[in-house]
KEDO-662000 format. One record per residue (C-alpha): residue in one letter; x, y, z. Coordinates in nm, 4 decimals, decimal comma. Each point is the difference from the previous one (the first is absolute). Layout:
<recs>
+------+----------+----------+----------+
! type !     east !    north !       up !
+------+----------+----------+----------+
!    A !        X !        Y !        Z !
...
+------+----------+----------+----------+
</recs>
This chain:
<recs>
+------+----------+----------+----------+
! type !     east !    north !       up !
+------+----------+----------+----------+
!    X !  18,5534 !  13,3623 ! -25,1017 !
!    X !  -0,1632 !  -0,3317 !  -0,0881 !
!    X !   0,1711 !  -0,0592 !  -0,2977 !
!    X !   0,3669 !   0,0311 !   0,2247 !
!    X !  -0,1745 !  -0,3007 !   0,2215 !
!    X !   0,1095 !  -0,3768 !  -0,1627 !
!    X !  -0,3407 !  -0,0987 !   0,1853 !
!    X !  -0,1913 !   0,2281 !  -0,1819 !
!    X !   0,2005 !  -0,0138 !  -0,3351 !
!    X !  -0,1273 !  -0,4189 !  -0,0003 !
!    X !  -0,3554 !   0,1354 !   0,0696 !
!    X !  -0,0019 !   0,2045 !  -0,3041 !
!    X !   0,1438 !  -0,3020 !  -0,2043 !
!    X !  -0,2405 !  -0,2151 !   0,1551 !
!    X !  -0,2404 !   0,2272 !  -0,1297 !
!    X !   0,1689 !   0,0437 !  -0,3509 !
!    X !  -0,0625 !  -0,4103 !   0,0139 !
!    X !  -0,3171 !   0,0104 !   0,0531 !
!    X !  -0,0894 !   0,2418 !  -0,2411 !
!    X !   0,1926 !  -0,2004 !  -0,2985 !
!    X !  -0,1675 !  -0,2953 !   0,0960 !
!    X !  -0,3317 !   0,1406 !  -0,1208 !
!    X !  -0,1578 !  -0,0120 !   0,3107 !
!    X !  -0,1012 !   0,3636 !  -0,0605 !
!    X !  -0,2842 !  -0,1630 !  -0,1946 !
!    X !  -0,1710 !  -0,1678 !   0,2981 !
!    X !  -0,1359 !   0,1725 !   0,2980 !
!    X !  -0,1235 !  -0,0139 !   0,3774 !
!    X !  -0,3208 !  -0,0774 !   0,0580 !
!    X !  -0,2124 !   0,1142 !   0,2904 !
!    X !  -0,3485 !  -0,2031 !   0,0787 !
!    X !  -0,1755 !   0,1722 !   0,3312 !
!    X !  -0,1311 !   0,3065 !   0,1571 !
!    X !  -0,0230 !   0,3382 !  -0,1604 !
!    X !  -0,1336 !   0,2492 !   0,2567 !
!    X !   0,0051 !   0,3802 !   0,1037 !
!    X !   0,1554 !   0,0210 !   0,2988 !
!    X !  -0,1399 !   0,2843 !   0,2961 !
!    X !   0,2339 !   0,0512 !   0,2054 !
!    X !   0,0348 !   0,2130 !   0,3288 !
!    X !   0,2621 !   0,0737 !   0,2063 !
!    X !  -0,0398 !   0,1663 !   0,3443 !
!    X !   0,2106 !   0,2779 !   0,0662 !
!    X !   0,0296 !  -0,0954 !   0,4219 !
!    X !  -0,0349 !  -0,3761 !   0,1593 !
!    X !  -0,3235 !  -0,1901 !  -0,1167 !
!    X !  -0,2827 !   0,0492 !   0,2330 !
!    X !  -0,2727 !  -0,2654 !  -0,0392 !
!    X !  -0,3416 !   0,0918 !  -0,0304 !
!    X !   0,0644 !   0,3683 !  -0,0600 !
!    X !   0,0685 !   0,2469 !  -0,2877 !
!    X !   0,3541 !   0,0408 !  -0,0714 !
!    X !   0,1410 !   0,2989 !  -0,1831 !
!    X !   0,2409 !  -0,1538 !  -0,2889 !
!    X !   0,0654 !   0,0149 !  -0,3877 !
!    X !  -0,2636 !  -0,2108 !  -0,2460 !
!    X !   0,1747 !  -0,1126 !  -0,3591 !
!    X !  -0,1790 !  -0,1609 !  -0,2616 !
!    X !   0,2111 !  -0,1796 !  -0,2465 !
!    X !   0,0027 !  -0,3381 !  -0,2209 !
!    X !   0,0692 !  -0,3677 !   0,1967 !
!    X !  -0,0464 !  -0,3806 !   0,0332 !
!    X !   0,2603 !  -0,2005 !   0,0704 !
!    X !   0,0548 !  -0,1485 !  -0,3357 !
!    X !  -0,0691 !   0,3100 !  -0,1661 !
!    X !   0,2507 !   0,1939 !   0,2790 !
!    X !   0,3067 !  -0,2764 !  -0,1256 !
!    X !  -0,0420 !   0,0644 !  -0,3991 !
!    X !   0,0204 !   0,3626 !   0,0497 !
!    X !   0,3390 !  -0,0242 !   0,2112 !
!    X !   0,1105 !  -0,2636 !  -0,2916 !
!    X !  -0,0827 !   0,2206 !  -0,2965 !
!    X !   0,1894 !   0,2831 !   0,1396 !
!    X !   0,3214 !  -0,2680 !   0,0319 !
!    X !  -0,0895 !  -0,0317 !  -0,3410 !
!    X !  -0,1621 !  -0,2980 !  -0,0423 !
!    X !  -0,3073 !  -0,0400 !  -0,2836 !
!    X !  -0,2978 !  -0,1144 !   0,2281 !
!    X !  -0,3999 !  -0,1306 !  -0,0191 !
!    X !  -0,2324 !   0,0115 !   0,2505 !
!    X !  -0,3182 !  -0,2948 !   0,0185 !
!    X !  -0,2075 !   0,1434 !   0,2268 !
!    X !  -0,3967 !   0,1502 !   0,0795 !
!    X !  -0,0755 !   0,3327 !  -0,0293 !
!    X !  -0,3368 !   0,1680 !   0,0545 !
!    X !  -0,1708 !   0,2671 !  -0,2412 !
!    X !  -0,0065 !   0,2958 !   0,2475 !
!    X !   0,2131 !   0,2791 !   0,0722 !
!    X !   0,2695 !  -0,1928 !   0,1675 !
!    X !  -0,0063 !  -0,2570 !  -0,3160 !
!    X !   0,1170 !   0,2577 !  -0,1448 !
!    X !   0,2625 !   0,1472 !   0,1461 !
!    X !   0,1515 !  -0,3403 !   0,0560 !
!    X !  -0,0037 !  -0,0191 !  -0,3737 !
!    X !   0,1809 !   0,3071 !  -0,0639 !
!    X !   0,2518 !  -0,0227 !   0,2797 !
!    X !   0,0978 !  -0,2867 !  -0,1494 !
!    X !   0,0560 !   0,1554 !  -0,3358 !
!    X !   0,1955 !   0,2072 !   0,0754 !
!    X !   0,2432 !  -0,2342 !   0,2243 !
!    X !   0,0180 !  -0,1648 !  -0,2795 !
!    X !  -0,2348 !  -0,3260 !   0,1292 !
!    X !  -0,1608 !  -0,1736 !  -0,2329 !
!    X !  -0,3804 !  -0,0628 !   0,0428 !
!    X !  -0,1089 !  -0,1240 !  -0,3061 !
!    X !  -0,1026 !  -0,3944 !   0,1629 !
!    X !  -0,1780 !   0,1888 !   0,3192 !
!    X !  -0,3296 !  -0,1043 !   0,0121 !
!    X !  -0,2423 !   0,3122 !  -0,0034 !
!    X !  -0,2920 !  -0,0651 !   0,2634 !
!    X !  -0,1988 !   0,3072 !  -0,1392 !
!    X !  -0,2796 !  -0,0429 !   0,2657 !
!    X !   0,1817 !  -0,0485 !   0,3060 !
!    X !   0,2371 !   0,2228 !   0,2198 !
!    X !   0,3440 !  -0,0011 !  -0,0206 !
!    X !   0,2163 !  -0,1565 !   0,2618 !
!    X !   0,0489 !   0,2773 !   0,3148 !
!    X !   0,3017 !  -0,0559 !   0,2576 !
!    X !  -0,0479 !   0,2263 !   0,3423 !
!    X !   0,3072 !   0,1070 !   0,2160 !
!    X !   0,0367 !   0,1618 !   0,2993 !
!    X !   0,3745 !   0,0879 !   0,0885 !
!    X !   0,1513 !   0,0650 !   0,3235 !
!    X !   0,2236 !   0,3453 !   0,0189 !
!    X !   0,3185 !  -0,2004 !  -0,0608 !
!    X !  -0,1767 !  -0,1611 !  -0,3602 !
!    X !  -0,0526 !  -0,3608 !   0,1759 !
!    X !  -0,3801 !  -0,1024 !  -0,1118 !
!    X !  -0,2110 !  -0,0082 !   0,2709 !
!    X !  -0,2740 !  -0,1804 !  -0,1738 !
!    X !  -0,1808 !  -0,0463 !  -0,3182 !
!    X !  -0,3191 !  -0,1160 !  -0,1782 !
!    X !  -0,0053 !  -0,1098 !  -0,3498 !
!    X !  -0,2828 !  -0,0790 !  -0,2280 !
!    X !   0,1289 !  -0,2393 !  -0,2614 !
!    X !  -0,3327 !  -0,1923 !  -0,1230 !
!    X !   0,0504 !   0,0638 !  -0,3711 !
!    X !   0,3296 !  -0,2128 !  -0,0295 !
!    X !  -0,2631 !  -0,2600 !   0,0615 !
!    X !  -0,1009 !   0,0363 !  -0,4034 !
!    X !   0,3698 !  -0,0966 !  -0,0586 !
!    X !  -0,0946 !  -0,3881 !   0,0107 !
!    X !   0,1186 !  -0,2627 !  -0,1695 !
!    X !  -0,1488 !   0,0187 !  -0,2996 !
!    X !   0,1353 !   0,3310 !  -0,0202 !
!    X !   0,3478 !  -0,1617 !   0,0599 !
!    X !  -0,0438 !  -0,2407 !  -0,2697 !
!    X !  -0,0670 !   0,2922 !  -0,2653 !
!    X !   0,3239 !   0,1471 !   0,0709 !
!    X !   0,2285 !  -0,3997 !  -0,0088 !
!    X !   0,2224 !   0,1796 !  -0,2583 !
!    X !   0,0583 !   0,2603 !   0,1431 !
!    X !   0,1087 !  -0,1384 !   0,3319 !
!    X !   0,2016 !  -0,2308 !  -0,1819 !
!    X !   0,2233 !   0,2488 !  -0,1644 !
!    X !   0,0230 !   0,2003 !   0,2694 !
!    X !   0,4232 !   0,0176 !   0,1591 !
!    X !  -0,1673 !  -0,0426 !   0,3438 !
!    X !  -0,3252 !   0,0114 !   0,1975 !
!    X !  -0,0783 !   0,2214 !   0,3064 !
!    X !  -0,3485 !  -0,0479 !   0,1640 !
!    X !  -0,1335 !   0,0700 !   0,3210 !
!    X !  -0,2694 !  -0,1937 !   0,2201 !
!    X !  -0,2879 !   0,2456 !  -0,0061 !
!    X !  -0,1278 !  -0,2267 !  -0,3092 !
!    X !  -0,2267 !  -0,2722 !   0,0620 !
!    X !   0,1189 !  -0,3147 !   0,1230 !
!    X !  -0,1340 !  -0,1870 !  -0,2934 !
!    X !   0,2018 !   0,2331 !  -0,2285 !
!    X !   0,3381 !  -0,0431 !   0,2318 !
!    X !  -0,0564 !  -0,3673 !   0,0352 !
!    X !  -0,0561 !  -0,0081 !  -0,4225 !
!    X !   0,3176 !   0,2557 !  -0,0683 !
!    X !   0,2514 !  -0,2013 !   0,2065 !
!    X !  -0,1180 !  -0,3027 !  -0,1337 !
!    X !   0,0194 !   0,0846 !  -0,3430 !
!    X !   0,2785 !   0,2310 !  -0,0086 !
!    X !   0,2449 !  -0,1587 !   0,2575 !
!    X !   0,2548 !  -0,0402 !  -0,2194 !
!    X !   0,0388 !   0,3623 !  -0,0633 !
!    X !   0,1512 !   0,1916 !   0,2309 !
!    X !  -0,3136 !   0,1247 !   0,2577 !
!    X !   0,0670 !   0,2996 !   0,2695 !
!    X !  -0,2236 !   0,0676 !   0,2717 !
!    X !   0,0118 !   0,2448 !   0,3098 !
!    X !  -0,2583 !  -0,1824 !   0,2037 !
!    X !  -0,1067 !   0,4213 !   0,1429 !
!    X !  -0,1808 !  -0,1366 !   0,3104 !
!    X !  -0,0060 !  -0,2767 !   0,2587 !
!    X !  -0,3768 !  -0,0429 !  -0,1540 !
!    X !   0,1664 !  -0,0715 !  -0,3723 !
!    X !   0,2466 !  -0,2110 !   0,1107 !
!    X !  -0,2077 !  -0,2387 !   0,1382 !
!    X !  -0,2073 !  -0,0090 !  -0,3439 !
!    X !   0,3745 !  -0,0435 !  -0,1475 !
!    X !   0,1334 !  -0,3066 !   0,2256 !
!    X !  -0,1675 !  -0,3003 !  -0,2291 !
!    X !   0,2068 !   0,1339 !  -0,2584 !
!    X !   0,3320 !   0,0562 !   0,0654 !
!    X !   0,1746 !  -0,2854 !  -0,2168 !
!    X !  -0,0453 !   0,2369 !  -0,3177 !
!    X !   0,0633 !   0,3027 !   0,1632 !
!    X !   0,3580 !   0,0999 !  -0,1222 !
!    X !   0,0726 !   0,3062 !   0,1734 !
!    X !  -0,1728 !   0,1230 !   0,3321 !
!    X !   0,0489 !   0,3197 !   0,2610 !
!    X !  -0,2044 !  -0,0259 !   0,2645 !
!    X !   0,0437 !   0,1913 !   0,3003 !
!    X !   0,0903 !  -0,1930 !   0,3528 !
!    X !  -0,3458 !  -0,0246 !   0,0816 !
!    X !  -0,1148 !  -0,1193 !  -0,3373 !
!    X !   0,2894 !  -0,2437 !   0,0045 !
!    X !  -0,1225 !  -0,1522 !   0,3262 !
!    X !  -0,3513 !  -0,0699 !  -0,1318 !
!    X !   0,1776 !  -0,1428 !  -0,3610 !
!    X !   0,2102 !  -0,2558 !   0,2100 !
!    X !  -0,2447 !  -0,0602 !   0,2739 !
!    X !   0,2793 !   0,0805 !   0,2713 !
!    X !   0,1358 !   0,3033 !   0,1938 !
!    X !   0,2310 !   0,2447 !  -0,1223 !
!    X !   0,0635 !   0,1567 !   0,3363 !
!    X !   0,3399 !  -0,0522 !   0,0539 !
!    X !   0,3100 !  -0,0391 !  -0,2914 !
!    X !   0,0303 !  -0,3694 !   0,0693 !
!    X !  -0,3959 !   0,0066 !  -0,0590 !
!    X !   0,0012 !   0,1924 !  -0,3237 !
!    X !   0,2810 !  -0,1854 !  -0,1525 !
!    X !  -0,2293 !  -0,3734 !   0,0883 !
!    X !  -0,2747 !   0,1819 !  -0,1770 !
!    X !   0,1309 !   0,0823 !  -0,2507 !
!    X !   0,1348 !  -0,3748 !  -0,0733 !
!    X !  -0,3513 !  -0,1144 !   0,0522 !
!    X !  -0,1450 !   0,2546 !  -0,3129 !
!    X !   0,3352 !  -0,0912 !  -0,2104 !
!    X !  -0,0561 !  -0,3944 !   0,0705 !
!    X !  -0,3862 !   0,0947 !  -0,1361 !
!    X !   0,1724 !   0,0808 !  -0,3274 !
!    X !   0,0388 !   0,3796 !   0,0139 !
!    X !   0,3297 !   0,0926 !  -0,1773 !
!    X !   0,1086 !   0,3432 !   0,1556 !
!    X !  -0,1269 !   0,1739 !   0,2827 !
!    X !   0,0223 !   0,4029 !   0,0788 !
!    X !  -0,0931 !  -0,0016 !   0,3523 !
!    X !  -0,0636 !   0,3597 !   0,1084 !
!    X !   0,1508 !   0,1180 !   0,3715 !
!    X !  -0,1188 !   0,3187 !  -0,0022 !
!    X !   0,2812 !   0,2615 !   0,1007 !
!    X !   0,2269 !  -0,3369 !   0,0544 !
!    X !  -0,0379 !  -0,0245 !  -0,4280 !
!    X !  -0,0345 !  -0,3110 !  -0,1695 !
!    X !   0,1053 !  -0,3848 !   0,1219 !
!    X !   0,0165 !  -0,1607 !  -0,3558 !
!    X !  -0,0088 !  -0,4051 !  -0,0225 !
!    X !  -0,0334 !  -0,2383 !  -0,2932 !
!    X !  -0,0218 !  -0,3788 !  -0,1220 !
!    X !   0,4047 !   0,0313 !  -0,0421 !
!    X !   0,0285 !  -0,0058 !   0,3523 !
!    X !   0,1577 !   0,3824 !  -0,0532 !
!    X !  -0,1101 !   0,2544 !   0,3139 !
!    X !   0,0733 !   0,3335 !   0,0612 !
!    X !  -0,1077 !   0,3244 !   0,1704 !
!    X !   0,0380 !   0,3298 !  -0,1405 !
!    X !  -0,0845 !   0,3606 !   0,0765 !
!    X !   0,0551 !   0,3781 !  -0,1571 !
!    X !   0,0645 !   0,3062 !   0,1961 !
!    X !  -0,3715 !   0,0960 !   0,1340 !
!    X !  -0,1456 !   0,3144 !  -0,1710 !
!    X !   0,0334 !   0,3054 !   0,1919 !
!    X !  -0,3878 !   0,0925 !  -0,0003 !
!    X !  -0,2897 !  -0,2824 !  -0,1299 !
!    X !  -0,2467 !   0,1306 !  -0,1641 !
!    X !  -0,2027 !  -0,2860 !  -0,0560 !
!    X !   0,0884 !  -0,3252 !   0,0173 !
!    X !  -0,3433 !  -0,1427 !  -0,1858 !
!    X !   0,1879 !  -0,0510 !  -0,3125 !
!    X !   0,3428 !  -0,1309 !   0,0579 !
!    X !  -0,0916 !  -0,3891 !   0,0060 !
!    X !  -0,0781 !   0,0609 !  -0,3534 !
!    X !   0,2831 !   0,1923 !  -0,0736 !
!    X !   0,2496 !  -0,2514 !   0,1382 !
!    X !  -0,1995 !  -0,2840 !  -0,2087 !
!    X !   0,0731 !   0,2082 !  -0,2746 !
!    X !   0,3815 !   0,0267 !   0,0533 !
!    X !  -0,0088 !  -0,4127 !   0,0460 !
!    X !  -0,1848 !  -0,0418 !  -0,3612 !
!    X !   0,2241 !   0,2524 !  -0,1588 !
!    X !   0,3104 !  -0,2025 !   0,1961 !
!    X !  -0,1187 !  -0,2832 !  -0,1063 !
!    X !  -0,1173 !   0,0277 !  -0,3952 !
!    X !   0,3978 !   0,1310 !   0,0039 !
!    X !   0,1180 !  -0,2871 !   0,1976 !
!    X !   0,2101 !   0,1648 !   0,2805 !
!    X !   0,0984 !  -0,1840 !   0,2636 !
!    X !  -0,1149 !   0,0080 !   0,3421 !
!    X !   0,1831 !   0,2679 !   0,1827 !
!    X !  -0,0305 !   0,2289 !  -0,2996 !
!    X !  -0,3876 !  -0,1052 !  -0,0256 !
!    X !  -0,0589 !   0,1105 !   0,3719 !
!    X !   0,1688 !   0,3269 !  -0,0419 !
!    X !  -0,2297 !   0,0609 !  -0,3118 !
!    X !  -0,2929 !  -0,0855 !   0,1600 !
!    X !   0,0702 !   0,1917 !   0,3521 !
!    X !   0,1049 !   0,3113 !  -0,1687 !
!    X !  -0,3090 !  -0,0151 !  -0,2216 !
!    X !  -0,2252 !  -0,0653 !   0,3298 !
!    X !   0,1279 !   0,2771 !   0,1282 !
!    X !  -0,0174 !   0,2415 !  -0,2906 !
!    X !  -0,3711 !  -0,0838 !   0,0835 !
!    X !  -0,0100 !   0,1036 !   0,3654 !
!    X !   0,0964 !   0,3786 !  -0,1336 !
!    X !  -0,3389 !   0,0663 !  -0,1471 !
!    X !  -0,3043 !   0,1478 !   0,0832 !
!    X !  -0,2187 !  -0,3748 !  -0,1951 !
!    X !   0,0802 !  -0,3192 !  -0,0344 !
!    X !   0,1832 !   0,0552 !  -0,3415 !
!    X !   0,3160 !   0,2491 !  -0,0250 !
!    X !   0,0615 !   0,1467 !  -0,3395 !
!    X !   0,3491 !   0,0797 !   0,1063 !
!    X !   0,0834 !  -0,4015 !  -0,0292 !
!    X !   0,2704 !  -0,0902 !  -0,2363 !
!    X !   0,2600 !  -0,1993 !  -0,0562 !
!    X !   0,2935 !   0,2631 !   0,0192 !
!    X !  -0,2067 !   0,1400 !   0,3205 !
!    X !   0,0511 !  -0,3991 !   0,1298 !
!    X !   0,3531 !   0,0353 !  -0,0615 !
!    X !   0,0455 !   0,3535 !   0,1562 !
!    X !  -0,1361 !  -0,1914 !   0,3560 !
!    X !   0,1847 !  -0,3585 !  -0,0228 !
!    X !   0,3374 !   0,2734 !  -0,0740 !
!    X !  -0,0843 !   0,1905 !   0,3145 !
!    X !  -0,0528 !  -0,2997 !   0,1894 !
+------+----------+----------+----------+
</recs>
């Protein structure tokens, strides 16, 4: 049992801490996309250019959006900034969120305009294939919409945003709000180029290999690559770095000079793996509003990724933190 584990009997004093500090007052706040995700998955191998018999779900996403669900049911209070059209999909964004306990109150309501839409087509074995977003309203969220909600920001525990904003709004958020602690999953090799003038007040990052290439304007190819790229993003100012390996887990790096790899047990049978980047960001904000240390943070964050990979959407409502422990326990 966890509470028979000294590991896990520091975690829950940690979090005893953290909670008599008052920090159950402040909150994590999400600024970026807010979508409903379509996804497909094909029940044989992908053949191009053809119909392919598989399973459609509908259900609530956006990368920002996708993170503050996972961290409200860790049990973190949470806010979402982001732009949400006044159709259908407006809202059932609005009342997935509700009742994940997200709070929407700051989104900006775009009543004539769509709602963001994220496409996916998975392979039989839940790897996407390919997708095809429509994310023009987070356009409204400029920066005059950023400087209505200064406070707010400012009192917020910790930021999460992703790239899909404009780069006017990224370029104004880092600026201004460097000295709070920013995370961004740079999502594409597209957003990560839009991301590499700003690294020095990124704080947190967790790119994938390919992402990380683009970031430090080097190859990631080999170990001996990846580990000089990862220098190169860290010497740009980046603090910590989640690099994502796939199947091979995580290789995590930071301005300390501290490096590590780390992995779980893979799950049995994937049933999507659109969500779990989000997921595991989740487990690092929830390991790191409770200060764990690295090892422990990893574990956190893997297990939570791969709580993730066992649902149908992006978002599994099975995610907690005893279900985190139940994984790290079974190794």
């Amino acid at each position: 049992m966890a509470g028979e584990n000294p590991a896990f009997f520091l975690i829950e004093k940690e979090a005893v801490l953290y909670y008599n500090r008052g920090m159950e007052k402040s909150y994590i706040l999400g600024i970026g996309a807010a979508n409903v995700d379509v996804n497909g998955k094909s029940r044989k191998p992908l053949i191009m250019k053809d119909s392919n018999p598989g399973i459609m779900n509908v259900s609530v996403g956006g990368v920002t959006r996708n993170v503050l669900e996972n961290v409200s049911r860790l049990g973190l209070p949470c806010k979402l900034v982001s732009a949400i059209g006044g159709d259908l999909y407006g809202k059932l964004i609005l009342q997935q969120c509700e009742v994940c306990g997200i709070d929407t109150s700051h989104a900006l309501m775009v009543n004539d305009d769509v709602s963001s839409t994220y496409m996916a087509i998975l392979n039989d074995d839940g790897d996407m294939a390919l997708a095809v977003s429509d994310m023009h309203v987070i356009n409204a969220l400029n920066v005059e919409e950023i400087k209505k909600r200064d406070e707010l920001i400012e009192k917020a525990e910790l930021v999460t945003f992703d790239p899909c904003l404009a780069e006017e709004t990224i370029a104004y958020l880092t600026a201004h709000y460097g000295h709070k602690k920013l995370f961004c999953d740079p999502v594409s090799s597209a957003y990560a180029l839009r991301l590499r003038p700003y690294l020095s007040h990124i704080h947190t990052l967790k790119p994938n290999r390919m992402e990380l290439a683009i970031l430090a304007e080097h190859t990631t190819e080999t170990d001996e690559d990846l580990l000089k790229a990862c220098q190169i993003v860290i010497d740009k100012g980046v603090r910590r770095l989640f690099v994502s390996l796939g199947k091979e887990g995580t290789f995590y790096y930071d301005a300390e000079g501290n490096q590590t790899r780390a992995s779980l047990k893979p799950v049995d049978h994937v049933v999507s793996a659109s969500g779990a980047g989000d997921s595991f960001m989740a487990g690092v904000i929830y390991s790191t509003v409770h200060e764990f240390d690295i090892p422990t943070t990893l574990k956190y964050a893997l297990a939570s990724g791969s709580i993730a990979l066992m649902a149908k959407g992006a978002n599994n409502p099975e995610l907690s933190v005893n279900k985190i422990r139940e994984i790290i326990e079974r190794g």
